[in-house]
C-alpha positions in Angstrom: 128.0 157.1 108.8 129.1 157.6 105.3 131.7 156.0 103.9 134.7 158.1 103.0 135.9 157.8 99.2 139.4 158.1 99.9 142.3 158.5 97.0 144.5 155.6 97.8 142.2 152.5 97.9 143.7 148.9 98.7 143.2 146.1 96.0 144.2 142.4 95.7 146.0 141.3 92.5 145.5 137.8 91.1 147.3 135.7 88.9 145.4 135.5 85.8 147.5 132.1 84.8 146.4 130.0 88.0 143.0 131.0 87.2 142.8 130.2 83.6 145.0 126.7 84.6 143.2 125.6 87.5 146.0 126.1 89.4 148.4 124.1 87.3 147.8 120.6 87.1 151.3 119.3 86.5 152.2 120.9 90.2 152.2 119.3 93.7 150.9 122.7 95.3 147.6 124.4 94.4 146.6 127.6 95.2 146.4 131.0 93.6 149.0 133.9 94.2 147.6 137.3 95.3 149.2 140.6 96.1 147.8 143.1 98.6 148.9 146.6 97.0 147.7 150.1 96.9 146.5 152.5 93.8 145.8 156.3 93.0 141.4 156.1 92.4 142.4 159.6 90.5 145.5 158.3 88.4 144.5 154.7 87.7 140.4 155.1 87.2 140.8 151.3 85.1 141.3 148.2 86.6 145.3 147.8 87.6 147.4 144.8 86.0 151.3 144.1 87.1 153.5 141.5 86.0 154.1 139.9 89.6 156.3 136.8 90.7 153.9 133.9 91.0 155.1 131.1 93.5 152.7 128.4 92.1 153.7 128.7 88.2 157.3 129.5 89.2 157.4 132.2 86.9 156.3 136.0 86.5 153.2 136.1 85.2 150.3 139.0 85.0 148.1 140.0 87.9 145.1 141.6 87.8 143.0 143.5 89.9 139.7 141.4 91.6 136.8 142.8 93.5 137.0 142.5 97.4 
């Protein structure tokens, strides 16, 4: 079966700080933040960027869209 190509696709956000850091070497914790979100394929054809709360820089930082 075919697979359907649907408007509203889910994608994951990623801190693009934690990433560029190595997850912050000054910090106990490690880890990366993600968000699980929804988009518009028809609205939004580009990659998707938010500025999100990240819980291992303790600030808000910019997350970007990553492949599944």
């Amino acid at each position: 079966m075919a697979k359907r190509k649907d408007v509203r696709v889910t994608v994951i956000l990623e801190c693009t700080s934690c990433v560029r850091n190595g997850a912050n070497a000054n910090k106990i914790s490690t880890g990366i933040s993600r968000y699980i979100t929804q988009k518009n394929r028809q609205n939004t054809p580009n990659r998707l960027e938010l500025r999100k709360f990240c819980r291992y820089c303790y600030k808000h930082t910019l997350h970007g869209e990553i492949k599944k």
